[in-house]
GUPADO-382785 format. One record per atom (N, C-alpha, C): residue in one letter; x, y, z; atom name. Coordinates in Angstrom, 1 decimal. Example, Ala and Ser with C-alpha at 12.3 -4.5 7.8 and 13.67 -1.06 7.14 Angstrom:
# residues 2
+-------+--------+--------+--------+------+
| lumlo |   east |  north |     up | semi |
+-------+--------+--------+--------+------+
|     A |   13.2 |   -5.7 |    7.8 |    N |
|     A |   12.3 |   -4.5 |    7.8 |   CA |
|     A |   13.2 |   -3.3 |    7.8 |    C |
|     S |   12.8 |   -2.2 |    7.1 |    N |
|     S |   13.7 |   -1.1 |    7.1 |   CA |
|     S |   12.9 |    0.0 |    7.9 |    C |
+-------+--------+--------+--------+------+
END
This chain:
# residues 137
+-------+--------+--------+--------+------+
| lumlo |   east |  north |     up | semi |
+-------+--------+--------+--------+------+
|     X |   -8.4 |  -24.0 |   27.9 |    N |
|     X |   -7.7 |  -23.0 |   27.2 |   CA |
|     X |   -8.7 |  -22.4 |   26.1 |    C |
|     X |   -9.1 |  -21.2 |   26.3 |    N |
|     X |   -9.3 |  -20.4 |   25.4 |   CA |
|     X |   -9.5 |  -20.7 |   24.1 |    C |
|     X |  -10.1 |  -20.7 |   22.8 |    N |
|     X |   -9.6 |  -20.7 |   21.4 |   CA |
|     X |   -9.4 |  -18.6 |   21.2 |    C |
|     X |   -8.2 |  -18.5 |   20.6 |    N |
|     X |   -8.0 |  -17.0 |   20.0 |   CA |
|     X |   -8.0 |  -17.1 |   18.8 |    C |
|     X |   -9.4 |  -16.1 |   18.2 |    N |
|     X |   -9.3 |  -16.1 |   16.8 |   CA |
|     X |   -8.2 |  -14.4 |   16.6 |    C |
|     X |   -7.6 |  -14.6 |   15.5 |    N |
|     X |   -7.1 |  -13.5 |   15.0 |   CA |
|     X |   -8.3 |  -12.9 |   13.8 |    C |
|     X |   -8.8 |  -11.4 |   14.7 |    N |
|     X |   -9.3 |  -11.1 |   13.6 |   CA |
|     X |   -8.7 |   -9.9 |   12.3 |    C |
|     X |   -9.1 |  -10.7 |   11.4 |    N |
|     X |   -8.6 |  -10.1 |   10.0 |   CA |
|     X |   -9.3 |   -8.7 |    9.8 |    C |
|     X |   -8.6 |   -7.8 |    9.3 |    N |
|     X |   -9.0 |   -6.6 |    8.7 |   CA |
|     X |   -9.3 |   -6.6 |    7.4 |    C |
|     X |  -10.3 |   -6.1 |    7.1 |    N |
|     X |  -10.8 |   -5.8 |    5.6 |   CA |
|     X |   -9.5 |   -4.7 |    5.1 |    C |
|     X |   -9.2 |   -4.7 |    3.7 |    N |
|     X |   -8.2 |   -4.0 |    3.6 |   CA |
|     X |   -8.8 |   -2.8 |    2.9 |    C |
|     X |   -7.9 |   -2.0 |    3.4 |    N |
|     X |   -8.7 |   -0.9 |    2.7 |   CA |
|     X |   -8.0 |    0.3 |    1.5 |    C |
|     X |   -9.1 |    0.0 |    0.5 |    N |
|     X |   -8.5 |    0.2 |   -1.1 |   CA |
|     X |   -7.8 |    1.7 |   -1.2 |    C |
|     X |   -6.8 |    2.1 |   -2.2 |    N |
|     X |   -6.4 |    3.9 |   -2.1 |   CA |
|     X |   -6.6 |    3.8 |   -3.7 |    C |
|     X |   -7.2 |    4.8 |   -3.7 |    N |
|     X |   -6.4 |    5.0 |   -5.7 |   CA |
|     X |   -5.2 |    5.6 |   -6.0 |    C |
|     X |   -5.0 |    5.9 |   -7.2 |    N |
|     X |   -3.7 |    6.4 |   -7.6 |   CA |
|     X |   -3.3 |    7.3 |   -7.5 |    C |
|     X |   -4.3 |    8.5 |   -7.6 |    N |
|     X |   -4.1 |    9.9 |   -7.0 |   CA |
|     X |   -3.8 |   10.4 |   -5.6 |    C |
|     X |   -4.0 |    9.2 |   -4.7 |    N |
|     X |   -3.8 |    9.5 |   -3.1 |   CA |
|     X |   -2.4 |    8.6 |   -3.0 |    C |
|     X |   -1.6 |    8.5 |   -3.6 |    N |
|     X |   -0.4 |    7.8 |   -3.5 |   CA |
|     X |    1.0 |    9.2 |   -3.2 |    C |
|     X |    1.7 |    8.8 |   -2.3 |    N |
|     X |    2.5 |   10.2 |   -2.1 |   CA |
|     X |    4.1 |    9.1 |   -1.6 |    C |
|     X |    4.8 |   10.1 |   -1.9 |    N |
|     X |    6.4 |    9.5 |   -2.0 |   CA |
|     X |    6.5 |    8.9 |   -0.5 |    C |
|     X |    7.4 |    7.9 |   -0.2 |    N |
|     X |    8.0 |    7.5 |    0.9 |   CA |
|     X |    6.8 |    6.9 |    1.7 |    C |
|     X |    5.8 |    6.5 |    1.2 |    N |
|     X |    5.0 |    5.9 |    1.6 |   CA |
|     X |    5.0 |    4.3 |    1.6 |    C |
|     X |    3.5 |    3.3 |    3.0 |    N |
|     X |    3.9 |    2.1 |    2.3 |   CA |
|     X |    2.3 |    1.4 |    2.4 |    C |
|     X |    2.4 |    0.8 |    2.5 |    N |
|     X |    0.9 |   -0.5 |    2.6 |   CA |
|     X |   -0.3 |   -0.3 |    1.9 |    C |
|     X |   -0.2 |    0.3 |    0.9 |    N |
|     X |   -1.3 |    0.5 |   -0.3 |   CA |
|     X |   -1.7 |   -0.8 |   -0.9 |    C |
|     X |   -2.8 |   -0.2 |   -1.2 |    N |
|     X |   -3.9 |   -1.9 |   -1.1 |   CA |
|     X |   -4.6 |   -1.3 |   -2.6 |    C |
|     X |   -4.5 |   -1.5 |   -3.9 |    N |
|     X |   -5.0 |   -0.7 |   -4.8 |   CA |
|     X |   -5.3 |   -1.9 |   -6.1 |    C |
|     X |   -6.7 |   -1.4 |   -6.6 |    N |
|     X |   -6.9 |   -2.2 |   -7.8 |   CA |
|     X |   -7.3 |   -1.5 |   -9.4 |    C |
|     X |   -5.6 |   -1.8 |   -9.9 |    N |
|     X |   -5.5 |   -1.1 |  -11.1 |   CA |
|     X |   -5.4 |   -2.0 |  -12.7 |    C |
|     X |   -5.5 |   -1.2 |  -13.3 |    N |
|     X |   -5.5 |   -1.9 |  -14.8 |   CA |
|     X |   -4.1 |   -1.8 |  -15.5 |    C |
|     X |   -3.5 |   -2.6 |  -16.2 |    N |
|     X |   -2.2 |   -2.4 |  -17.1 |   CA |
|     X |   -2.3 |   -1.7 |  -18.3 |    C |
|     X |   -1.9 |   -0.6 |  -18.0 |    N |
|     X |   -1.8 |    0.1 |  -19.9 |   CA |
|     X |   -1.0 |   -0.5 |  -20.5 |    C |
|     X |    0.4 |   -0.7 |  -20.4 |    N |
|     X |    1.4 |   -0.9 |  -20.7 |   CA |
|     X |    2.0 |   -1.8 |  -19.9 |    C |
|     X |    3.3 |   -3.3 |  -20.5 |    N |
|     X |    4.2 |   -3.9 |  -19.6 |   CA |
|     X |    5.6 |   -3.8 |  -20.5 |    C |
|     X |    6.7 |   -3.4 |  -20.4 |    N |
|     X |    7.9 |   -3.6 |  -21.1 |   CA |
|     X |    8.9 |   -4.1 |  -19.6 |    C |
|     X |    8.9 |   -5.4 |  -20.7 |    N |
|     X |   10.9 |   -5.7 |  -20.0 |   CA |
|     X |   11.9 |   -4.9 |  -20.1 |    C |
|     X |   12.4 |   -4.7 |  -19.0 |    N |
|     X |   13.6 |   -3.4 |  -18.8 |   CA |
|     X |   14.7 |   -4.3 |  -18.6 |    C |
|     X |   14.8 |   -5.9 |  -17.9 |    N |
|     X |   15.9 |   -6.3 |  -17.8 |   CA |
|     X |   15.8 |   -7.8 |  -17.6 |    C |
|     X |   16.5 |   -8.5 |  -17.8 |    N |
|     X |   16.9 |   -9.8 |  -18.4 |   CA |
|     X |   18.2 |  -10.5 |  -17.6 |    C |
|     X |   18.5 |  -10.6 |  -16.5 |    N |
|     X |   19.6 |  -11.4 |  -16.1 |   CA |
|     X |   19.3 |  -12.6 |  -16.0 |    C |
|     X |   20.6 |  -13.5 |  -15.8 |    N |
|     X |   21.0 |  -14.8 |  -16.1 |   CA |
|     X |   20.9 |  -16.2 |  -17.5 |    C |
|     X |   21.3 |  -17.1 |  -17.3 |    N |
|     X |   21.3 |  -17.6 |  -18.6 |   CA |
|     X |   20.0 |  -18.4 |  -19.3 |    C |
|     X |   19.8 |  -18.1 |  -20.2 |    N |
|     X |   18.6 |  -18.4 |  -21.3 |   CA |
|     X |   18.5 |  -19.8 |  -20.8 |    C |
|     X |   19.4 |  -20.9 |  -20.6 |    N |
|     X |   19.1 |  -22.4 |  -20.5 |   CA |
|     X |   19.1 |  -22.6 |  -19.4 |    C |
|     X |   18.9 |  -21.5 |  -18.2 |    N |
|     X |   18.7 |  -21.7 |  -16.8 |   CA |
|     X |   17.1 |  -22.0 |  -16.2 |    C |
|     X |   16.8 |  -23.1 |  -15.2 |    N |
|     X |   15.6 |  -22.9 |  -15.1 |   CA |
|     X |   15.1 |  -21.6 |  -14.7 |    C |
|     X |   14.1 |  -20.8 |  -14.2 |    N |
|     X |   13.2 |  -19.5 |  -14.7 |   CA |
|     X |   13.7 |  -19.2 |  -13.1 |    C |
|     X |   13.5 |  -20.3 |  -11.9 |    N |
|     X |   13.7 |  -19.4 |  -11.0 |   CA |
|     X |   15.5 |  -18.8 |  -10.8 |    C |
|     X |   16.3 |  -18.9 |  -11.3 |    N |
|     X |   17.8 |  -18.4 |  -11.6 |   CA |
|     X |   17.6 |  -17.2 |  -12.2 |    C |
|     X |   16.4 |  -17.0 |  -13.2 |    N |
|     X |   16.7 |  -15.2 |  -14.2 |   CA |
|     X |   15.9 |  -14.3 |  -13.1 |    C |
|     X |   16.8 |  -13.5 |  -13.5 |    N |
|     X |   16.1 |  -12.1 |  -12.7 |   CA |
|     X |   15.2 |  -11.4 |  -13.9 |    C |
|     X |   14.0 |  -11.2 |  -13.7 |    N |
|     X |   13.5 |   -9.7 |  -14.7 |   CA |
|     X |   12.4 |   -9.0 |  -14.1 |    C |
|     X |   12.7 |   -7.8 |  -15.0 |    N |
|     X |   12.3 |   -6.5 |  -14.5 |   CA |
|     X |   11.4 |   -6.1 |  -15.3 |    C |
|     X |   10.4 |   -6.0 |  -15.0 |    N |
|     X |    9.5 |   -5.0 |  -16.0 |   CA |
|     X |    8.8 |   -3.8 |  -15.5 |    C |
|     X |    8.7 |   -2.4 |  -16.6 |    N |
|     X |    8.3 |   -1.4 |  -15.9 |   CA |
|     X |    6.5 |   -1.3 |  -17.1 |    C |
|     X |    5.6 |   -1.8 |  -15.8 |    N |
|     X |    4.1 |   -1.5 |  -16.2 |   CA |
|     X |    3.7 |    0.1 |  -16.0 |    C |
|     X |    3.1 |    0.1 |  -16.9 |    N |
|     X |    2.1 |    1.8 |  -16.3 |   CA |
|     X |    0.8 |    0.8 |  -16.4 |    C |
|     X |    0.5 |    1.1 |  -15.0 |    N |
|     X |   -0.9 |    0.7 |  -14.5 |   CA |
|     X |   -1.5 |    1.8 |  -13.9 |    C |
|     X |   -2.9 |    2.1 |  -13.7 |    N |
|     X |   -3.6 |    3.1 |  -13.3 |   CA |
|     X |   -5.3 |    2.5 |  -12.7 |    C |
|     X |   -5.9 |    3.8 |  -12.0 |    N |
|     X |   -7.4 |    3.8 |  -12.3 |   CA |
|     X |   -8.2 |    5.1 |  -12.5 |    C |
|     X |   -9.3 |    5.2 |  -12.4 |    N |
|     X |   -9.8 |    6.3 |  -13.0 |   CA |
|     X |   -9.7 |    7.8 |  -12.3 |    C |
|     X |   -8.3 |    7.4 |  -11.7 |    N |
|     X |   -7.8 |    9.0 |  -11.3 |   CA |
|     X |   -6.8 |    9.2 |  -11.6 |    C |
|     X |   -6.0 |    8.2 |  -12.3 |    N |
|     X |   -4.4 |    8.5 |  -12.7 |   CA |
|     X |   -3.5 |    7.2 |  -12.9 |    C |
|     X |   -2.5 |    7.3 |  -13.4 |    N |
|     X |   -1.7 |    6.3 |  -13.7 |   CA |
|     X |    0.1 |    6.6 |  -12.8 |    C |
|     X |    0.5 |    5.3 |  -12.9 |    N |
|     X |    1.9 |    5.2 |  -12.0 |   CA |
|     X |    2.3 |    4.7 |  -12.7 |    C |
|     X |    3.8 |    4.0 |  -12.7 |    N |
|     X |    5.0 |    2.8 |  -13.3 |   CA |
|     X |    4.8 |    2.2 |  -12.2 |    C |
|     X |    4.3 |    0.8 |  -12.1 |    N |
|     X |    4.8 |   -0.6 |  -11.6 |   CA |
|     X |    6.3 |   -1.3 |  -11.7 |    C |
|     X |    6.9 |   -1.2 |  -10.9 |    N |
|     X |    8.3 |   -1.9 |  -11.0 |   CA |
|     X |    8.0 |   -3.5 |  -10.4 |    C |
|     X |    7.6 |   -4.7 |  -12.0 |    N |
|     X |    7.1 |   -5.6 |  -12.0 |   CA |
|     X |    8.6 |   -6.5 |  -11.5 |    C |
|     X |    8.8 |   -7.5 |  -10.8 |    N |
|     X |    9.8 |   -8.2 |  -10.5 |   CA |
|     X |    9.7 |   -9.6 |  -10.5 |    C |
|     X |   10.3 |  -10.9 |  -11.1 |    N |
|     X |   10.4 |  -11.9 |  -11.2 |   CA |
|     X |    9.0 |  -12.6 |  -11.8 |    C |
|     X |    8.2 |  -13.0 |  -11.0 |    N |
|     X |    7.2 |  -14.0 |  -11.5 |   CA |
|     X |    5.6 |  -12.8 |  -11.6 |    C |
|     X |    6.1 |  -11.7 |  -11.0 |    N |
|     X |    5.3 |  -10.4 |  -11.0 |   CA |
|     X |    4.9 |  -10.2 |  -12.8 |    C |
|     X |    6.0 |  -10.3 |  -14.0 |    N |
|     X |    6.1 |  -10.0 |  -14.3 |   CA |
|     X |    4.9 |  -10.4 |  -15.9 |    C |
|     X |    4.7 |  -12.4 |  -15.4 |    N |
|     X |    3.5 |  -12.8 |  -16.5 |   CA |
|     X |    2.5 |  -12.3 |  -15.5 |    C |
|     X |    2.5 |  -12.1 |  -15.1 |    N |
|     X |    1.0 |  -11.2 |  -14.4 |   CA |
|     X |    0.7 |  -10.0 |  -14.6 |    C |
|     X |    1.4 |   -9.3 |  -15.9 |    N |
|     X |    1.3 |   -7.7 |  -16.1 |   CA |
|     X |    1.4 |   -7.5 |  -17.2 |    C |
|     X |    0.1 |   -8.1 |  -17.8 |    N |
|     X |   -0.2 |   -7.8 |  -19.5 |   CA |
|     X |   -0.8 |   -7.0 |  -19.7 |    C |
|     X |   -0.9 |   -6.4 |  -20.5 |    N |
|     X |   -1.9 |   -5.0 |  -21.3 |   CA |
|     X |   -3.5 |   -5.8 |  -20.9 |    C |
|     X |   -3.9 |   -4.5 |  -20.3 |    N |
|     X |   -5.3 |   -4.9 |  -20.2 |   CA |
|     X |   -5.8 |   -5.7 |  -19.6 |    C |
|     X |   -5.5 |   -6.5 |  -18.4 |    N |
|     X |   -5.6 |   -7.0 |  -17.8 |   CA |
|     X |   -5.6 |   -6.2 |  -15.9 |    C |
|     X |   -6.8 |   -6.5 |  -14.8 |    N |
|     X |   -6.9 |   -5.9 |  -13.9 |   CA |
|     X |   -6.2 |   -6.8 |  -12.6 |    C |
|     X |   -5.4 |   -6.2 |  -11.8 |    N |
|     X |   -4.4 |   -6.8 |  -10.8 |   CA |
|     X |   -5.2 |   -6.0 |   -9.5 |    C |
|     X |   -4.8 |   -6.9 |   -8.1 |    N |
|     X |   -4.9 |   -6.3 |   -7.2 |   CA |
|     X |   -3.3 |   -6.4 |   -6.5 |    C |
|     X |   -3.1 |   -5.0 |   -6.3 |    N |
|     X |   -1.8 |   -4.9 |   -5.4 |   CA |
|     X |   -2.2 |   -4.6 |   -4.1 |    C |
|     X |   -1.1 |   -5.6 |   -3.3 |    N |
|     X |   -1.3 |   -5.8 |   -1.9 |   CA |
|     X |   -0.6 |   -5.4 |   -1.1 |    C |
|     X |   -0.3 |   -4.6 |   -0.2 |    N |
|     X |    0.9 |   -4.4 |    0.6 |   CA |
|     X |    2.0 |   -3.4 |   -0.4 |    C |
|     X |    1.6 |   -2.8 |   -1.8 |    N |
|     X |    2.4 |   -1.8 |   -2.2 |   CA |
|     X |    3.3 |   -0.7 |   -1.7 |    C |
|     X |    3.9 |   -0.6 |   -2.0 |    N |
|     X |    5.0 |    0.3 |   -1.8 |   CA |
|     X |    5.5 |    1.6 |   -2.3 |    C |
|     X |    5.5 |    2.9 |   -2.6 |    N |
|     X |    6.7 |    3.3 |   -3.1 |   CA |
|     X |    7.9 |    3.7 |   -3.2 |    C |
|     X |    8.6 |    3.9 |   -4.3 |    N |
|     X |   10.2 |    3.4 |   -4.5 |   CA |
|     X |   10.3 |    5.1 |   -5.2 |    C |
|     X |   11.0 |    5.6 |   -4.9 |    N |
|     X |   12.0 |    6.8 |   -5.4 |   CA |
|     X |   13.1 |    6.5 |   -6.8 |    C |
|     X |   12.3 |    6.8 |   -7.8 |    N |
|     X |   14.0 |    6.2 |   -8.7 |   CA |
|     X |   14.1 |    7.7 |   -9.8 |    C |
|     X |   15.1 |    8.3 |   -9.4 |    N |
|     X |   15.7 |    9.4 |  -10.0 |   CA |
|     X |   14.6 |   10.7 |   -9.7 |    C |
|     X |   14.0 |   10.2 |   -8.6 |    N |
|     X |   13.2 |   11.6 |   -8.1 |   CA |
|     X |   12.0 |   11.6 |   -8.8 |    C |
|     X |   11.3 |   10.5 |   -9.0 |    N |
|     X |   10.3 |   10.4 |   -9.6 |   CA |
|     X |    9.8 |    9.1 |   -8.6 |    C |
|     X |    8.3 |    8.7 |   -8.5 |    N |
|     X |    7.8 |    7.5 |   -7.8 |   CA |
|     X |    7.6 |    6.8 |   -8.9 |    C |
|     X |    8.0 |    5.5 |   -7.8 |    N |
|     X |    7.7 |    3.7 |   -8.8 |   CA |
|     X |    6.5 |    2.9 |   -7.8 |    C |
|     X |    5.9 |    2.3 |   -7.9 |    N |
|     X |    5.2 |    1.3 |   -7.8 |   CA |
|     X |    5.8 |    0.1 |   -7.6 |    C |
|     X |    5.1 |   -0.3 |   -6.6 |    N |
|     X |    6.4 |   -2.0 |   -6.4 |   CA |
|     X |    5.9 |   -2.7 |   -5.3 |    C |
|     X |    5.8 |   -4.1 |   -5.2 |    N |
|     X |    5.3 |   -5.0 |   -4.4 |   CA |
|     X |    6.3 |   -5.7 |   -3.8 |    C |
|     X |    6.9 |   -5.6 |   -2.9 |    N |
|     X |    8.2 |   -6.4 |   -2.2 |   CA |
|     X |    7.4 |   -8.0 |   -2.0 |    C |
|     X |    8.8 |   -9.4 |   -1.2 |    N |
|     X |    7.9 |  -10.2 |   -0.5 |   CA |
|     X |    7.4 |  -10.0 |    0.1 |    C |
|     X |    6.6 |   -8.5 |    1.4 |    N |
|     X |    5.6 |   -8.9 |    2.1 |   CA |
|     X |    4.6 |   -8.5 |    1.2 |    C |
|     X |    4.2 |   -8.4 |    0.1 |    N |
|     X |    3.0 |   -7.7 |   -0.9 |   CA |
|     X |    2.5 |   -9.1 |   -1.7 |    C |
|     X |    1.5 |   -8.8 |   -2.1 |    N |
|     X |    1.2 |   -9.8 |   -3.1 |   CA |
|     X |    0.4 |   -9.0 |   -4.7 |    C |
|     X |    0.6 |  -10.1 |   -5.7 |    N |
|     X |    0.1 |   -9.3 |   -6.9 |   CA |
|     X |   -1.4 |  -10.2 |   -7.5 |    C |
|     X |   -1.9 |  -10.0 |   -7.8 |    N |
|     X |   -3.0 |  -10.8 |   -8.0 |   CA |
|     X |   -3.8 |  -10.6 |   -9.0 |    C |
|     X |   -4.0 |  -11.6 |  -10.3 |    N |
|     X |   -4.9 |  -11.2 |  -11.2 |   CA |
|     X |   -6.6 |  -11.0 |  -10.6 |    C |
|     X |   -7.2 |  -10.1 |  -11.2 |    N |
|     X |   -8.6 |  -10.3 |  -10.8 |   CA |
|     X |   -9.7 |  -10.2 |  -12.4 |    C |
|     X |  -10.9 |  -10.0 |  -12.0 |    N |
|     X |  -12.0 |  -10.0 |  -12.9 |   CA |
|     X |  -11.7 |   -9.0 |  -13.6 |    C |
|     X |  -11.8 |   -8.6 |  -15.1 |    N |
|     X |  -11.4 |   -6.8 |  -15.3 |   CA |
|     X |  -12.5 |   -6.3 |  -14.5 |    C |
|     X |  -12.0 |   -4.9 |  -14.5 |    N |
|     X |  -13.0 |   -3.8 |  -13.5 |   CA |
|     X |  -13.6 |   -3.0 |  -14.6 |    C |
|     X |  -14.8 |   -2.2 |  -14.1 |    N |
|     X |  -15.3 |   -1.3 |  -15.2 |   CA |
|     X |  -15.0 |   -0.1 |  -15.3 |    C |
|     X |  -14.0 |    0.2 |  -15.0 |    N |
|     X |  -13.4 |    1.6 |  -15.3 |   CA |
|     X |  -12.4 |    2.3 |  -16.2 |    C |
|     X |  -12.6 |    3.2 |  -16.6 |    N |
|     X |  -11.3 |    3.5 |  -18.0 |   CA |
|     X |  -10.2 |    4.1 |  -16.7 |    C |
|     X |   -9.1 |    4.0 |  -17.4 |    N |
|     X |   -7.9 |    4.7 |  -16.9 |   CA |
|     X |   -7.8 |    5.9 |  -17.2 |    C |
|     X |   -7.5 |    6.8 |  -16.5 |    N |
|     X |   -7.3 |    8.4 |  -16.6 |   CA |
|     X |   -5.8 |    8.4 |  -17.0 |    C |
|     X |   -5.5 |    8.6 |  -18.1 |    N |
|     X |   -4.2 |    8.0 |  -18.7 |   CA |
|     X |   -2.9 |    9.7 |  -18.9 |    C |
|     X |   -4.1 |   10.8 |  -18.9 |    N |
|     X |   -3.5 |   11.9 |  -18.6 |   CA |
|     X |   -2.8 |   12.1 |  -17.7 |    C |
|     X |   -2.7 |   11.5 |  -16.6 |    N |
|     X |   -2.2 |   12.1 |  -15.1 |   CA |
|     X |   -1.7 |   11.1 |  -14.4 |    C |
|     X |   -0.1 |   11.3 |  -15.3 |    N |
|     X |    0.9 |   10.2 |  -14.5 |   CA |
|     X |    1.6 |   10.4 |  -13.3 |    C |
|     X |    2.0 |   10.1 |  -12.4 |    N |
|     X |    2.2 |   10.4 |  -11.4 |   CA |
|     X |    3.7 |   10.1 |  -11.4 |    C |
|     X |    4.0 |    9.6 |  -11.8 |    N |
|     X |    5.6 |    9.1 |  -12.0 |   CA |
|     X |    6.1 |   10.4 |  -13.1 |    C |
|     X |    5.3 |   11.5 |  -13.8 |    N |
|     X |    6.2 |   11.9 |  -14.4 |   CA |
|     X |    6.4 |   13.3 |  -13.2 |    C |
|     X |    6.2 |   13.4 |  -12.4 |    N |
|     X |    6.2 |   14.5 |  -11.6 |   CA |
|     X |    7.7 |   14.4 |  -10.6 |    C |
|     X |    8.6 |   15.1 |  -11.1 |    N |
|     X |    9.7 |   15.0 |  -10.5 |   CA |
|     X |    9.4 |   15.7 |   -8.4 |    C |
|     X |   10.0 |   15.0 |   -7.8 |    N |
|     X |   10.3 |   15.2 |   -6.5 |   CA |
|     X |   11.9 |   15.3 |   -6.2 |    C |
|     X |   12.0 |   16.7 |   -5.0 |    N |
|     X |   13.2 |   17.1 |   -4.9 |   CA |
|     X |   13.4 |   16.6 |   -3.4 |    C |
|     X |   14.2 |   16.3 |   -2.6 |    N |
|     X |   14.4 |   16.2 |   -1.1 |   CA |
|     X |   14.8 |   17.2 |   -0.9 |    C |
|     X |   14.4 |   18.2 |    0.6 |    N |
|     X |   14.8 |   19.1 |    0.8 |   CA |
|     X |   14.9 |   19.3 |    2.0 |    C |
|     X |   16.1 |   19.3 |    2.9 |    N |
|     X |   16.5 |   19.4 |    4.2 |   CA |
|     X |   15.6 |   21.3 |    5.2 |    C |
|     X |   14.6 |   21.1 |    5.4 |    N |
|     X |   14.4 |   22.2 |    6.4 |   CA |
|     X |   15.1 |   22.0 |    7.8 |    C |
|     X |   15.7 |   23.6 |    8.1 |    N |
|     X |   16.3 |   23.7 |    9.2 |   CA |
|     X |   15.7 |   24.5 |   10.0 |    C |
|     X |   15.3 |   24.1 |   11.0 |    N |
|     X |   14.5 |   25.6 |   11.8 |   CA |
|     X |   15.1 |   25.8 |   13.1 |    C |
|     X |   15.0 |   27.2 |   13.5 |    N |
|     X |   16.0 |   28.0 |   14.3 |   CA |
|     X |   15.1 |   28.2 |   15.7 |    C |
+-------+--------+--------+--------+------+
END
């Protein structure tokens, strides 16, 4: 019998400015501007995996910035200033604006910082999106 190797694909990186709604498998390595907790369920004397929390990061690279919708154990991994690799990213629609988000098939990953500033002007999440049903005749 045969040995079958599976071969692996190198992944291949997007920045922030090539990110567009309803999209998925973005492979991107950005920096944390900002992390705030948005939400806090279950009880304080519960072990950690019972709380749910939520934090919304603006992370970016030197073409723009997004909101990260940080989730569970996502969340001590999303400190100011600190550089992550997102794996398998997503985006999420929330009130007509895009979020950033790594489901279980994604992974989050601290890395080395990178040497790049963040383009901090050009958020991408503040750009409202409308759905719009075209009908053609």
């Amino acid at each position: 019998m045969a040995e079958i190797k599976s071969a692996m694909r190198k992944p291949v990186f997007t920045k922030v400015d090539q990110l567009r709604p309803g999209t998925n498998g973005h492979n991107l390595v950005v920096k944390v501007v900002t992390a705030k907790t948005v939400l806090r369920k279950g009880r304080l004397d519960a072990p950690q995996v019972n709380q749910m929390r939520i934090a919304e990061c603006l992370v970016g690279d030197e073409t723009g910035t997004i909101l990260f919708t940080a989730r569970n154990e996502q969340v001590e991994m999303m400190k100011a200033d600190a550089t992550v690799i997102l794996r398998n990213a997503k985006i999420d629609m929330f009130k007509g604006s895009m979020r950033l988000a790594v489901d279980k098939w994604g992974r989050v990953e601290v890395t080395e910082p990178a040497n790049f500033t963040v383009k901090e002007d050009s958020n991408l999440s503040l750009v409202e999106y409308e759905l719009v049903n075209v009908v053609e005749e």
